[in-house]
MARFIMAR-488744 format. One record per atom (N, C-alpha, C): residue number from 1; atom name; residue in one letter; x, y, z. Coordinates in steps of 0.001 Angstrom, whole numbers. Layout:
+-----+------+------+---------+---------+---------+
!  nr ! atom ! rest !      px !      py !      pz !
+-----+------+------+---------+---------+---------+
! NUM !   CA !    a !       X !       Y !       Z !
...
+-----+------+------+---------+---------+---------+
END
This chain:
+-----+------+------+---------+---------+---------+
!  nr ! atom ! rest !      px !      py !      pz !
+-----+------+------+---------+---------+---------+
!   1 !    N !    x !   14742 !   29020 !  -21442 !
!   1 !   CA !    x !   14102 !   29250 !  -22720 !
!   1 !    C !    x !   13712 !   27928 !  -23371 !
!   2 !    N !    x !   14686 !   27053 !  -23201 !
!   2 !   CA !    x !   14245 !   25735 !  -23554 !
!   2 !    C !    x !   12871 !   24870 !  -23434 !
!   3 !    N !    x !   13308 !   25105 !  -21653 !
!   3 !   CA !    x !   11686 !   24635 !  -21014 !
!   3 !    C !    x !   10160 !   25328 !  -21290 !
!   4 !    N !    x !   10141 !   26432 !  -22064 !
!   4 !   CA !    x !    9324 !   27370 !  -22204 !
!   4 !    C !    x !    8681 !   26529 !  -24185 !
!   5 !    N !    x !    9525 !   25752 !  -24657 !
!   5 !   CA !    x !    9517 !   25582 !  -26028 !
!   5 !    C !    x !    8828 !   24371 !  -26210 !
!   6 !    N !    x !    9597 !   23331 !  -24840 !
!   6 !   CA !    x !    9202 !   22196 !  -24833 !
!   6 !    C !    x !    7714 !   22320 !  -24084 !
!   7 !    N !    x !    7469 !   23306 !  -23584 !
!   7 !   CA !    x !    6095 !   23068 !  -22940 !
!   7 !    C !    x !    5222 !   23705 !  -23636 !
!   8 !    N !    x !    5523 !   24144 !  -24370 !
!   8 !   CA !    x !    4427 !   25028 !  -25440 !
!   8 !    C !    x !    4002 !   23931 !  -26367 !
!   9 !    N !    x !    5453 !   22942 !  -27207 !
!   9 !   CA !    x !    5560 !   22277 !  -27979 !
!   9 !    C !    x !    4167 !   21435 !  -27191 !
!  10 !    N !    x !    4378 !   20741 !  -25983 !
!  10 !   CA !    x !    3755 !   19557 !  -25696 !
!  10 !    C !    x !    2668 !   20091 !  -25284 !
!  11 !    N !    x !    2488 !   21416 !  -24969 !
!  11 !   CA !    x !     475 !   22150 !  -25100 !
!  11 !    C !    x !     113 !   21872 !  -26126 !
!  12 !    N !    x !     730 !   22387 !  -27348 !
!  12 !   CA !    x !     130 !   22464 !  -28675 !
!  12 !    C !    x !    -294 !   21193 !  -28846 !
!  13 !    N !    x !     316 !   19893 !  -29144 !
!  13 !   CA !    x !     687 !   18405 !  -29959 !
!  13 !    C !    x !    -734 !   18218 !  -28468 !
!  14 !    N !    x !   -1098 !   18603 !  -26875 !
!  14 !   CA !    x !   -2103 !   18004 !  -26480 !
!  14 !    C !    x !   -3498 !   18559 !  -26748 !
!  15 !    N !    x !   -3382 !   19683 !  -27122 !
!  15 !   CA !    x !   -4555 !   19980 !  -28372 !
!  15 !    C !    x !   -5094 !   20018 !  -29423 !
!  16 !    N !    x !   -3937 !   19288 !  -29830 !
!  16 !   CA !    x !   -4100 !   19151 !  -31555 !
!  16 !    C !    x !   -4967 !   17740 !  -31402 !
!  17 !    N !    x !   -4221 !   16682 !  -30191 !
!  17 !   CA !    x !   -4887 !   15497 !  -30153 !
!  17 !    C !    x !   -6190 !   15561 !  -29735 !
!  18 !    N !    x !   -6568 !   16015 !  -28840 !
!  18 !   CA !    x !   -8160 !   16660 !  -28492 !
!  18 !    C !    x !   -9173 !   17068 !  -29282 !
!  19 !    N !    x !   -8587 !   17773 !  -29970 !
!  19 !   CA !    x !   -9380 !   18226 !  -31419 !
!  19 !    C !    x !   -9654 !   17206 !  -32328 !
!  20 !    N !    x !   -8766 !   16443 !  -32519 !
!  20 !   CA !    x !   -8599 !   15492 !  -33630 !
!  20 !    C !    x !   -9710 !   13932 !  -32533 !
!  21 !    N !    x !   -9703 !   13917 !  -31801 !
!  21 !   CA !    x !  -10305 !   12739 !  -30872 !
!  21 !    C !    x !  -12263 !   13405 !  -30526 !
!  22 !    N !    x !  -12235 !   15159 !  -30932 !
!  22 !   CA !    x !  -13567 !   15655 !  -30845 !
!  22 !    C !    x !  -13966 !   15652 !  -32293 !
!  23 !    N !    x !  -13090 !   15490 !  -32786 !
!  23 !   CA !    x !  -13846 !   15489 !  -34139 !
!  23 !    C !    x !  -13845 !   14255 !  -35154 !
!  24 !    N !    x !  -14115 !   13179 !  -34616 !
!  24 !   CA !    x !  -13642 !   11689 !  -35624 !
!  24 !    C !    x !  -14991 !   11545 !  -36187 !
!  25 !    N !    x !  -15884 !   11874 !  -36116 !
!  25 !   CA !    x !  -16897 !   11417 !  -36958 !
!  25 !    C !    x !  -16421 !   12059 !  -38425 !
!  26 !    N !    x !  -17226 !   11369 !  -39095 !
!  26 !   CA !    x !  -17209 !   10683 !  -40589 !
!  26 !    C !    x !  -18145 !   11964 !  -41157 !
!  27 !    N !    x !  -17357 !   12546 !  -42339 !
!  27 !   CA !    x !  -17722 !   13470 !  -43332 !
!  27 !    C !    x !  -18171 !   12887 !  -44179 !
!  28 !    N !    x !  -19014 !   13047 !  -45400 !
!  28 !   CA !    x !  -19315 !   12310 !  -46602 !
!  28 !    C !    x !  -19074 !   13443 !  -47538 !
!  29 !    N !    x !  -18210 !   13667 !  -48517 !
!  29 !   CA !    x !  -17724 !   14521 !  -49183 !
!  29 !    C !    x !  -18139 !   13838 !  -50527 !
!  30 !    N !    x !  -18506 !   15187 !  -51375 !
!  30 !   CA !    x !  -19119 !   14599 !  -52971 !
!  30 !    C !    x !  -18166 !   15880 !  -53856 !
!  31 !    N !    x !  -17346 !   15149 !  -54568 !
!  31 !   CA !    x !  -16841 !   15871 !  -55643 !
!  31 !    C !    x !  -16951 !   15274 !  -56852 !
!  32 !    N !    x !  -17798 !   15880 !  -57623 !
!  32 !   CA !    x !  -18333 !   15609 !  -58746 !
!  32 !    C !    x !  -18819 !   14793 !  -59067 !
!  33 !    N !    x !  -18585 !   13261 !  -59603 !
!  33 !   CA !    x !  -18717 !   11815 !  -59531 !
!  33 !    C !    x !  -18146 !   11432 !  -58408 !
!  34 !    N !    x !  -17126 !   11728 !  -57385 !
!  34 !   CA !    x !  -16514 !   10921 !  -56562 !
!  34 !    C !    x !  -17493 !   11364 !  -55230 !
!  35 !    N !    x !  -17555 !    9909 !  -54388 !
!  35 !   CA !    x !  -18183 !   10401 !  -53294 !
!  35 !    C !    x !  -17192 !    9616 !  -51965 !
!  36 !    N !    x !  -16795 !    9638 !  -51004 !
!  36 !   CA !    x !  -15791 !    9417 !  -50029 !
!  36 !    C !    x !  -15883 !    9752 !  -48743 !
!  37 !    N !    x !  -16077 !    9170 !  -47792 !
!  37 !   CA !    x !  -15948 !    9347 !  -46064 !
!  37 !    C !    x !  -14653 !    9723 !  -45373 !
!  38 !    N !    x !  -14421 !   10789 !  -45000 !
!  38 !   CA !    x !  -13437 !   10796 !  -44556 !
!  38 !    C !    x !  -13199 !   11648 !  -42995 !
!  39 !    N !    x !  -12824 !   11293 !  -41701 !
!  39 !   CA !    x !  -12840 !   11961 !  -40734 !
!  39 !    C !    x !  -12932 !   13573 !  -40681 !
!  40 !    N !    x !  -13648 !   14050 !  -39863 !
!  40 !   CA !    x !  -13758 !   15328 !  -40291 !
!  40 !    C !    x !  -12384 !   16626 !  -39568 !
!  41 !    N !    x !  -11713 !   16121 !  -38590 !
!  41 !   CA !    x !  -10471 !   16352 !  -38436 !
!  41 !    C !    x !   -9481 !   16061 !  -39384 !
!  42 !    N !    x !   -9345 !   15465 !  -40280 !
!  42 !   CA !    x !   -8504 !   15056 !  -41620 !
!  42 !    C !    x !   -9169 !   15888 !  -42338 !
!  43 !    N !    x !  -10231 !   16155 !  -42410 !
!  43 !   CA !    x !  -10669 !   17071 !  -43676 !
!  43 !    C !    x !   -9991 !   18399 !  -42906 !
!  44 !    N !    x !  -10535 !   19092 !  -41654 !
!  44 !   CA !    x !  -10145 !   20313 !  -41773 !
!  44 !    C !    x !   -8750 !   20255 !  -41488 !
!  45 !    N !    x !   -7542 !   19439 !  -41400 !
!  45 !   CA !    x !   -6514 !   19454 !  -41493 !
!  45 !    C !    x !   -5731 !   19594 !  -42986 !
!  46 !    N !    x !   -6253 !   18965 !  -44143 !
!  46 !   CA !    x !   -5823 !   18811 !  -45242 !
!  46 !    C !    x !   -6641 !   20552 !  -45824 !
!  47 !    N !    x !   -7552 !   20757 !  -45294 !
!  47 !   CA !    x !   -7793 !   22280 !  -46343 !
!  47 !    C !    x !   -6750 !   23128 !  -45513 !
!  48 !    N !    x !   -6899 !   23004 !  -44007 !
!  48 !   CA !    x !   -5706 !   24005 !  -43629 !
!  48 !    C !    x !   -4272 !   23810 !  -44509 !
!  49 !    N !    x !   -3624 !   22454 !  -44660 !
!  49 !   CA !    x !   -2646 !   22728 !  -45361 !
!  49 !    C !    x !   -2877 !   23506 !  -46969 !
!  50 !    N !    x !   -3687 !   22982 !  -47546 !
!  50 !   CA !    x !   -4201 !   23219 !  -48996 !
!  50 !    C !    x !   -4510 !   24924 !  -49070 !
!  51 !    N !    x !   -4882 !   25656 !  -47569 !
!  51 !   CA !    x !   -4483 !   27540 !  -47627 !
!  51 !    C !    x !   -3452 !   27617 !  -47358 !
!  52 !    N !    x !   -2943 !   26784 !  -46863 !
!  52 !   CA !    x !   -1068 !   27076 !  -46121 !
!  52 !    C !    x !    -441 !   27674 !  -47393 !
!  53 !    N !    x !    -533 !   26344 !  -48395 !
!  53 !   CA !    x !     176 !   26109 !  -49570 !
!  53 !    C !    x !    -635 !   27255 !  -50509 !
!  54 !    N !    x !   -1254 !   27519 !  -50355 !
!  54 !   CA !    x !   -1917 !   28416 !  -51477 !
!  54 !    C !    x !   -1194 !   29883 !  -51083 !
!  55 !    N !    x !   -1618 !   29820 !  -49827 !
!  55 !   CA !    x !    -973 !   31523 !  -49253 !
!  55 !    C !    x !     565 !   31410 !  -49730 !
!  56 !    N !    x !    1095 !   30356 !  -49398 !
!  56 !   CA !    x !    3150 !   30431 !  -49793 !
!  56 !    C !    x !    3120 !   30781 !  -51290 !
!  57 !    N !    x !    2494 !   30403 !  -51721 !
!  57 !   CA !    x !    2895 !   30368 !  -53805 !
!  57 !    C !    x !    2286 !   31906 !  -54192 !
!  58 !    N !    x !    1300 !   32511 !  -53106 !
!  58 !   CA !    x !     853 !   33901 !  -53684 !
!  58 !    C !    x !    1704 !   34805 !  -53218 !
!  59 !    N !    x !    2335 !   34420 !  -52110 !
!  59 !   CA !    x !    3336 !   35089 !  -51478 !
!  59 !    C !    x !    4591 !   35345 !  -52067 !
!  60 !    N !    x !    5093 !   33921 !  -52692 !
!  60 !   CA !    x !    6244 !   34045 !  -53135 !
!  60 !    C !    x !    6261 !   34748 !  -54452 !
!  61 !    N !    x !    4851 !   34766 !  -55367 !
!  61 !   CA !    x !    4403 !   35253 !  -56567 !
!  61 !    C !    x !    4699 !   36572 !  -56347 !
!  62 !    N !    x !    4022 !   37100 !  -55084 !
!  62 !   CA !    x !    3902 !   38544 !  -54904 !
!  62 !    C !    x !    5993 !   39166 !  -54727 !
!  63 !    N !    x !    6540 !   39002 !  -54018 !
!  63 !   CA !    x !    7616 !   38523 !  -53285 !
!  63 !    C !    x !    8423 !   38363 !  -54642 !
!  64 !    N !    x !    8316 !   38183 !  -55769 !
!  64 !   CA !    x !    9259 !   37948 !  -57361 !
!  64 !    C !    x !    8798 !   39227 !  -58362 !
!  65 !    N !    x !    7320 !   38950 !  -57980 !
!  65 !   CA !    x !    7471 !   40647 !  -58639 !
!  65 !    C !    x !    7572 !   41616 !  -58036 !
!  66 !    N !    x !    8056 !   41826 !  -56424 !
!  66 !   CA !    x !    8209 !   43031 !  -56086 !
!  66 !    C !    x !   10119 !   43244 !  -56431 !
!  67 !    N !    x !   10949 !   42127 !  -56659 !
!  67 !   CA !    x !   12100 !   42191 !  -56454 !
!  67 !    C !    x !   12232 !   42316 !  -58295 !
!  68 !    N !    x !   11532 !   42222 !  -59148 !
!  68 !   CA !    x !   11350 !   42410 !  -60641 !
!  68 !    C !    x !   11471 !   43957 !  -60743 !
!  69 !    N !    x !   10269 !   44384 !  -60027 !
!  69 !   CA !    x !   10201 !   45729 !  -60453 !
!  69 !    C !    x !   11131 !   46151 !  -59859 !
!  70 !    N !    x !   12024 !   46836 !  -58819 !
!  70 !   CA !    x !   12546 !   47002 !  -58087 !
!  70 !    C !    x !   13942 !   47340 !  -58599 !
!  71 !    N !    x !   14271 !   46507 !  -60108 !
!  71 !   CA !    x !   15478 !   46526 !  -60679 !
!  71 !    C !    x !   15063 !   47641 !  -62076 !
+-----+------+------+---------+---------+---------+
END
């Protein structure tokens, strides 16, 4: 079971690098006044976290008022 974890582990981490090495060109992102270059693998890495984090806080929102009503 071990060997099954570690080889998944080290599939994943050799596609994550692949992805991240197909996608290095340079984004030019404009938010509002600010304008900034930033790899475009870093960009879609930072919005994936930025739904990660959004989905956990609606979750846990949802998840407090179901244990509210409940009482």
């Amino acid at each position: 079971m071990e060997s099954i974890k570690s080889i998944t582990s080290l599939a994943l981490i050799i596609l994550v690098v692949i992805f991240a090495i197909q996608n290095i060109a340079l984004v030019e992102i404009q938010v509002f006044l600010w304008n900034f270059s930033i790899p475009r693998a870093l960009l879609i890495a930072i919005l994936l976290a930025v739904g990660f984090i959004i989905g956990l806080l609606f979750s846990s929102l949802a998840f407090k008022r179901r244990c509210n009503n409940s009482r």
